[in-house]
Structure formats: C-alpha cells, structure tokens
C-alpha positions as a Markdown table, in Angstrom:
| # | Residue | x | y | z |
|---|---|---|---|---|
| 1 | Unk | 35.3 | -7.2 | -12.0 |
| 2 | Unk | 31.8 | -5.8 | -11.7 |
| 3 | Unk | 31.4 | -1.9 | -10.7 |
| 4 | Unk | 30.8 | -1.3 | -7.2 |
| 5 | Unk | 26.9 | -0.8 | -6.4 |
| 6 | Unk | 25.6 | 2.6 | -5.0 |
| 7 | Unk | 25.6 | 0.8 | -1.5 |
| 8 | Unk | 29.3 | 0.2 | -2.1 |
| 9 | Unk | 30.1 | 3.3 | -3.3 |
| 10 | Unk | 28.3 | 4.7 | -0.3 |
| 11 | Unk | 29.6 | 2.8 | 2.7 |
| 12 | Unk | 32.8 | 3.0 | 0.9 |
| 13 | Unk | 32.6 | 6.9 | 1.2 |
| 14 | Unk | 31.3 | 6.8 | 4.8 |
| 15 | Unk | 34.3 | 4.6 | 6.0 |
| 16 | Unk | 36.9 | 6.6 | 4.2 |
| 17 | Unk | 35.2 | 9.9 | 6.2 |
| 18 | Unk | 35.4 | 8.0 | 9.8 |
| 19 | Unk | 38.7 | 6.9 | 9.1 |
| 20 | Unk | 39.8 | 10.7 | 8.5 |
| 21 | Unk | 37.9 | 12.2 | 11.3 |
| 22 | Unk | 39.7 | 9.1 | 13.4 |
| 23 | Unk | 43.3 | 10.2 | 12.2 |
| 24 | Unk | 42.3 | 13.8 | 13.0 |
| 25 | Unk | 41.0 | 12.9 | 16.8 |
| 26 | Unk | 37.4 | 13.4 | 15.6 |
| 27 | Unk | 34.2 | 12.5 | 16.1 |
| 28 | Unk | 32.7 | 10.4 | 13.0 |
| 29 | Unk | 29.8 | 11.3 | 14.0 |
| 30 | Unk | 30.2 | 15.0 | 13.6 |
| 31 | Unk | 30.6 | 15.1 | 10.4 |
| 32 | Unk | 27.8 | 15.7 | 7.9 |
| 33 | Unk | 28.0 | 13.6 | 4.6 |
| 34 | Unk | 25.4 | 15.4 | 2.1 |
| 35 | Unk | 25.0 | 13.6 | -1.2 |
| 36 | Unk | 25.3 | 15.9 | -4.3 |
| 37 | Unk | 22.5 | 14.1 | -7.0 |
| 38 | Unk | 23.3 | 16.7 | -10.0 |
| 39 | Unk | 21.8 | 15.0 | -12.6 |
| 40 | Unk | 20.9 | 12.1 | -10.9 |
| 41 | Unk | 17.6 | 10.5 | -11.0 |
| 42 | Unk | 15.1 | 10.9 | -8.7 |
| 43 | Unk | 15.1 | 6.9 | -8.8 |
| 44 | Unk | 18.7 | 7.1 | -7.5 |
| 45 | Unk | 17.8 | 9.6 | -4.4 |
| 46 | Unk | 15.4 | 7.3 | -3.3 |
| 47 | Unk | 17.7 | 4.2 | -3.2 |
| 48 | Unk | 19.8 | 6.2 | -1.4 |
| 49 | Unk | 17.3 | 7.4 | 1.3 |
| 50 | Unk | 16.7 | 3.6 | 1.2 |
| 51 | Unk | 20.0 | 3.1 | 2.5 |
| 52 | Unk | 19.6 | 5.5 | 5.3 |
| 53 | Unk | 20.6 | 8.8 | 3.2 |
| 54 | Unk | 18.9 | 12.1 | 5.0 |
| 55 | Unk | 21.3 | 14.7 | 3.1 |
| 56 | Unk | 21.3 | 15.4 | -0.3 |
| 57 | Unk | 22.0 | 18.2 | -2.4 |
| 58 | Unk | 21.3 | 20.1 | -5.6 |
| 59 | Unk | 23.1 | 22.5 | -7.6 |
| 60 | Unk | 20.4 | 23.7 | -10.1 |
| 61 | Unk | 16.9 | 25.4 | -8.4 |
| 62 | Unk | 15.0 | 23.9 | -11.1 |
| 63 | Unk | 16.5 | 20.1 | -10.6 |
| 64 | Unk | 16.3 | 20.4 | -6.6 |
| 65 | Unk | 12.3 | 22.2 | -6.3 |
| 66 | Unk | 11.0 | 19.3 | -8.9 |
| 67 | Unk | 13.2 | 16.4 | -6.8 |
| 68 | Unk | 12.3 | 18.0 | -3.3 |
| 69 | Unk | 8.2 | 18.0 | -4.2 |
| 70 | Unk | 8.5 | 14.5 | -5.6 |
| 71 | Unk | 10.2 | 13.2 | -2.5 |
| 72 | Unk | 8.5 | 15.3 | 0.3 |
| 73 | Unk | 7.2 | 12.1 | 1.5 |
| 74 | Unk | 10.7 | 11.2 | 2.5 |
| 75 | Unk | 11.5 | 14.0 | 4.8 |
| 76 | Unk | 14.7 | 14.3 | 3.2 |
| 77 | Unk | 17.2 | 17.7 | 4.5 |
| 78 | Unk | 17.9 | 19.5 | 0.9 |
| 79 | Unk | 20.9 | 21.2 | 0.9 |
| 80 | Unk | 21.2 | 23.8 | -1.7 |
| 81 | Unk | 25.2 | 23.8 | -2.7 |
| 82 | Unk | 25.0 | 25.6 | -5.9 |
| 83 | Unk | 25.3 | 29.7 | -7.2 |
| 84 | Unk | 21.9 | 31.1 | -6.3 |
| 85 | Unk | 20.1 | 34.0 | -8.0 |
| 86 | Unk | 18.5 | 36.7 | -6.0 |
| 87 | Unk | 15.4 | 36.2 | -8.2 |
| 88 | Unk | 15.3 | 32.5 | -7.5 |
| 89 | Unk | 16.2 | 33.0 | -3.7 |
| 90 | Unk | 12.7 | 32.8 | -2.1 |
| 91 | Unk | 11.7 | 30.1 | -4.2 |
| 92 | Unk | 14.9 | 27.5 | -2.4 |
| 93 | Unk | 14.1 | 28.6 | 0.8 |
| 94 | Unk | 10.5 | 27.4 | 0.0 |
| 95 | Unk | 12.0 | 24.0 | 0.2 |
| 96 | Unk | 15.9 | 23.9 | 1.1 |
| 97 | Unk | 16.6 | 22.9 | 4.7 |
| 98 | Unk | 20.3 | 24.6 | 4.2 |
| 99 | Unk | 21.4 | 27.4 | 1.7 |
| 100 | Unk | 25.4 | 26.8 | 1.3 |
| 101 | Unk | 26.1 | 29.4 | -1.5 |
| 102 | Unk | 24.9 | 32.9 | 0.8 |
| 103 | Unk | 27.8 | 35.2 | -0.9 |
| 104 | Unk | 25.9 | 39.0 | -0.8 |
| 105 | Unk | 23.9 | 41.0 | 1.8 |
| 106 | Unk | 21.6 | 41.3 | -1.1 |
| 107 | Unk | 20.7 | 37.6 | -1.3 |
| 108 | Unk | 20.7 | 38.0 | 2.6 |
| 109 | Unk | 18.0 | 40.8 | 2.3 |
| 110 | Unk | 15.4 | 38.3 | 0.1 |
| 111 | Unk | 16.1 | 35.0 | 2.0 |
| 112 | Unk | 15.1 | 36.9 | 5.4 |
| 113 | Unk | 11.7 | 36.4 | 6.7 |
| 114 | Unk | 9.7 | 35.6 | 9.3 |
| 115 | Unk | 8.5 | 31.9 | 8.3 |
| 116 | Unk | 10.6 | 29.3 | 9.7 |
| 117 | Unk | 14.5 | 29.5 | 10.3 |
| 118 | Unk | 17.0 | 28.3 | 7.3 |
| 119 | Unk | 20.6 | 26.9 | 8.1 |
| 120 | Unk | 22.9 | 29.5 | 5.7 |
| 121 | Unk | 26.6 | 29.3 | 5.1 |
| 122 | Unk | 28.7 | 31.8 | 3.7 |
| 123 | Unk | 30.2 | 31.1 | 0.7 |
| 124 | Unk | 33.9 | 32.1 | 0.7 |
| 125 | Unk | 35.4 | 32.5 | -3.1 |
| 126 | Unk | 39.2 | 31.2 | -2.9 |
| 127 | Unk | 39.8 | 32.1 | -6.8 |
| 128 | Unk | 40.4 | 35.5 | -8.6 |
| 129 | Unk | 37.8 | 34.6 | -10.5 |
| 130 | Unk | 34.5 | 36.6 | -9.4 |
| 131 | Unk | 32.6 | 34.7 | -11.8 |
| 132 | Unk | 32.9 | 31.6 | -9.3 |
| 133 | Unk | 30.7 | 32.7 | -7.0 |
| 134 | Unk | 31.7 | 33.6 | -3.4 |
| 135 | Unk | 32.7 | 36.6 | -1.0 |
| 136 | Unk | 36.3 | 37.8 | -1.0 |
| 137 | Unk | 38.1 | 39.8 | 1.6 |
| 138 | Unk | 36.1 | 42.0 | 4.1 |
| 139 | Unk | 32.7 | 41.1 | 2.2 |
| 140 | Unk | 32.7 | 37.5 | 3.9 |
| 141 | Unk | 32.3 | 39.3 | 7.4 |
| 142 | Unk | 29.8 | 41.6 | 6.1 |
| 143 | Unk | 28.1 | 39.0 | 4.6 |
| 144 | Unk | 28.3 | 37.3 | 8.0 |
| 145 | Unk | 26.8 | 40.1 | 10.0 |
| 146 | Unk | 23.7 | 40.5 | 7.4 |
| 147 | Unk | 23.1 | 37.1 | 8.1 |
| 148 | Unk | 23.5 | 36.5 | 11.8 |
| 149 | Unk | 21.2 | 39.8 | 11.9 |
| 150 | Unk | 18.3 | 38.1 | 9.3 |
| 151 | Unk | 15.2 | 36.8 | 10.9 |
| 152 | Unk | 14.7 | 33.4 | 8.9 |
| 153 | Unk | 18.2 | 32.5 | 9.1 |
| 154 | Unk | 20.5 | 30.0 | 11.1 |
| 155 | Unk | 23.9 | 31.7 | 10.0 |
| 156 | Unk | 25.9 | 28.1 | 10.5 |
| 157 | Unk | 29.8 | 29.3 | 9.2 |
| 158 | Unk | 31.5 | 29.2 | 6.0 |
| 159 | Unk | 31.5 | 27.1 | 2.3 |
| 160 | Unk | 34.2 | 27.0 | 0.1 |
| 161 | Unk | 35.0 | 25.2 | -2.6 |
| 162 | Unk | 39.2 | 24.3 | -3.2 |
| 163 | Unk | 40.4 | 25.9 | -6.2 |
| 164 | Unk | 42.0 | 23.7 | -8.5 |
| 165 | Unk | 45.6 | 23.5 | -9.0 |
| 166 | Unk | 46.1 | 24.4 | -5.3 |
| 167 | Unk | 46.7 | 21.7 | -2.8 |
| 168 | Unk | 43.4 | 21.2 | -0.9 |
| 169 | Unk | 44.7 | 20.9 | 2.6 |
| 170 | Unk | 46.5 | 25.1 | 2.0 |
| 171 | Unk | 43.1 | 26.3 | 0.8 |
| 172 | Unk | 41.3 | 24.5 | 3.2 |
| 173 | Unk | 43.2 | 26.3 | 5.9 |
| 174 | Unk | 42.8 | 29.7 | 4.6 |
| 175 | Unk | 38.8 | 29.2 | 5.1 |
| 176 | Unk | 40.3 | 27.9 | 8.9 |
| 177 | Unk | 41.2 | 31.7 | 9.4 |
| 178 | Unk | 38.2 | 33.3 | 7.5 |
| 179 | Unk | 36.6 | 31.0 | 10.3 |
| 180 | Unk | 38.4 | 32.3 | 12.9 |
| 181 | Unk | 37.1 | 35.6 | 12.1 |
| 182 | Unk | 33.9 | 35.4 | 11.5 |
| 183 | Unk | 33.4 | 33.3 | 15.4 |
| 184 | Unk | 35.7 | 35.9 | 17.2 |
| 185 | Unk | 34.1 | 39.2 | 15.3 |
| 186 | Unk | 30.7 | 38.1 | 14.2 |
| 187 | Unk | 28.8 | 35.2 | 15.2 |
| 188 | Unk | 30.0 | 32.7 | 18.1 |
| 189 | Unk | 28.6 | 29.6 | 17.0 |
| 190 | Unk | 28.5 | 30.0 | 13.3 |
| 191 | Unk | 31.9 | 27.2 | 13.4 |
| 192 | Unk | 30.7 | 24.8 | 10.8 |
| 193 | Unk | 33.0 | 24.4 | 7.8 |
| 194 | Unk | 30.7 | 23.3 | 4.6 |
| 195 | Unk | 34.5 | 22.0 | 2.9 |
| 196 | Unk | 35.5 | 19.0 | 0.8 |
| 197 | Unk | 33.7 | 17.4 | -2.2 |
| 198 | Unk | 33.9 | 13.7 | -3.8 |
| 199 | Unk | 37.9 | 14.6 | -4.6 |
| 200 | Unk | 39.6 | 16.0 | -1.4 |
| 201 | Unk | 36.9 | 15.4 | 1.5 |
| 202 | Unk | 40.4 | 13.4 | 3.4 |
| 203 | Unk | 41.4 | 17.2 | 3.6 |
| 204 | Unk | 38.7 | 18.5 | 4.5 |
| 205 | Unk | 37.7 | 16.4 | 6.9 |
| 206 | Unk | 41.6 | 17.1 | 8.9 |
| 207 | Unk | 40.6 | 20.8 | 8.1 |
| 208 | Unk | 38.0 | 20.4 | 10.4 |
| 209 | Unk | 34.8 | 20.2 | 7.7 |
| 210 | Unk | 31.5 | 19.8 | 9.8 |
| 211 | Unk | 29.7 | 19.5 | 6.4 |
| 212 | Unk | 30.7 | 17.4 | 2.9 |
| 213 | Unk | 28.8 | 17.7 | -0.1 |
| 214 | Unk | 30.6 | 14.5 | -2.1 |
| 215 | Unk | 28.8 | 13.5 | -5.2 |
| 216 | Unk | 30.3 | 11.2 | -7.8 |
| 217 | Unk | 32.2 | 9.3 | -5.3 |
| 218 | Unk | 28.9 | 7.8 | -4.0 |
| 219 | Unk | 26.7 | 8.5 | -6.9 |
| 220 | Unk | 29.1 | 7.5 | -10.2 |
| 221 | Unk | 29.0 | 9.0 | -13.1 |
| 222 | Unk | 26.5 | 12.1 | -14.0 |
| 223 | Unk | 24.0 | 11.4 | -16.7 |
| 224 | Unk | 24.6 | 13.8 | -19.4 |
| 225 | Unk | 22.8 | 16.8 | -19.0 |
| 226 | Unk | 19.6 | 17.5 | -20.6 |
C-alpha cells in the first residue's frame, strides 16, 4: 500500500478535527487548524497553501523569518509556536501574524509597539520543568494583564502544550480553569485555547481548543535536522 499523499494526510486531519468538534456540539468551523512545517521544505508549505492552507507555523525564528520572506507572496498567517527569546522577539513580530509562546512580562515589554496589532497567547507551562517554557501559577495572569495592557498586542487566551505521561484530556482541562481565570479577572475576550498537537488534537478539540498546531500528522515525517 502506497503512503498517503500530503493531501490525504491533510483532509485526513481536517475530517478527524470536524468529527471531534461534531461529537463535542461544535462548530467545525471554529476551530483553527495551523500546520507546524519544522523542518519542512519550503517546497512542502507551498503545496500546502496549494491545497488551501492559510496557517502554518514555525518553531525556530531562523527557519520561520527565511520561509515567511520567501512566501510573502502567499499571504500566508505565520504562527510562531516555539520558545521565543527576548533578543529575537522584535524580529517575529516583524513577520508572525500570532506569537503562541508569550510566557514573561519581559517578552511582553519588547513585543509592545505601536506598529500594527499581533494576536499573542499565553503560554501556560503544565510541567515542573521550567526549562519547558511557560508561566506557572500566578505568573500566567500577570503575564495576561502585561499583555492585554501592550499596545501592539491582541492578547487572544492561553497555549499549552500536554505533558507527556499525563492523559491529555486532565491537562487539557487544567488550562480550561487557567482560562476561566484569565476571562473573569483579566481580559473578557481573550477565550481562545491554542491546545492539541498532531497526537491528542481529539482532546483538545472536546477541551474546547480554538487553535491546533498539528504537524507530522499532515506533514510526515521531519527531515533530519541540519
């Protein structure tokens, strides 16, 4: 049996996601798939914008600024899904239409400005491992408030990634309360949930994700990094 083609792969994603947000008594249409491309070709985002694609993301500034100038033409939306440094900061929002990975008021303090607003999620750490990037505890409201009070940013809710060896759906729903929170104490509106990857997006999506940053389910295999 030959492997499934990119399109496969990608309609294959896309009906598994409406057939979640169905069993959940939700609105396909709600949900934003965003295609990770780590590694990927630039060849490969094209077919996929080819194939109606609008979302993609990038882990590494280096890999997304290079794929994003070569495919400005597209008008694709770059999502930027991965740790972000504070000295690389201004440089994504040069380019990224969403920053996913916002975890310290001191990344919120370069990424404000007065150019042209930036979606921004708050990226919620459910390890005890600091080195995964992420707010914990009272820092993901302060975080919050440093954002919704940024010119330059769109404060749009919370990212978090499931740690592993924990059942997705119980982590999933401890960044449902962080949620809760953050729209009853901080900002409103800010109710997206950037949750679920290529693994555990069936979760994510009963969670209530607005946003899912699925790569190798659509994409295959990574090329080996260079």
């Amino acid at each position: 049996m030959s492997e499934p083609t990119l399109a496969g792969r990608l309609a294959s994603v896309q009906a598994q996601v409406a057939d979640a947000a169905r069993e959940a008594g939700r609105d396909p249409d709600a949900i934003t798939t965003i295609v990770v491309t780590k590694f990927q070709p630039v060849s490969l985002v094209r077919e996929l914008a080819g194939l109606g694609v609008h979302d993609v993301g990038e882990n590494r500034h280096q890999e997304a600024q290079a794929k994003a100038h070569e495919l400005e033409p597209l008008g694709l939306r770059w999502h930027f899904v991965g740790q972000l440094q504070r000295k690389k900061a201004r440089q994504v929002r040069a380019y990224a239409s969403a920053i996913h990975s916002v975890d310290r008021v001191e990344l919120v303090d370069v990424l404000a400005s007065d150019e042209a607003s930036v979606d921004c999620f708050v990226q919620v750490n459910l390890t005890d491992d600091p080195g995964r990037g992420g707010a914990v505890g009272d820092d993901v409201l302060r975080v919050a408030e440093a954002a919704e009070a940024a010119s330059g940013l769109r404060l749009r809710g919370l990212m978090a990634v499931a740690p592993l060896g924990e059942e997705p759906a119980r982590a999933f729903a401890r960044v449902r309360e962080a949620s809760e929170l953050l729209v009853a104490q901080v900002a409103p509106d800010a109710r997206d949930l950037s949750i679920g990857m290529s693994g555990d997006f069936r979760e994510a999506v009963h969670a209530g994700a607005t946003h899912l940053r699925i790569g190798t389910a659509i994409t295959g295999n990574r090329p080996q990094a260079v």
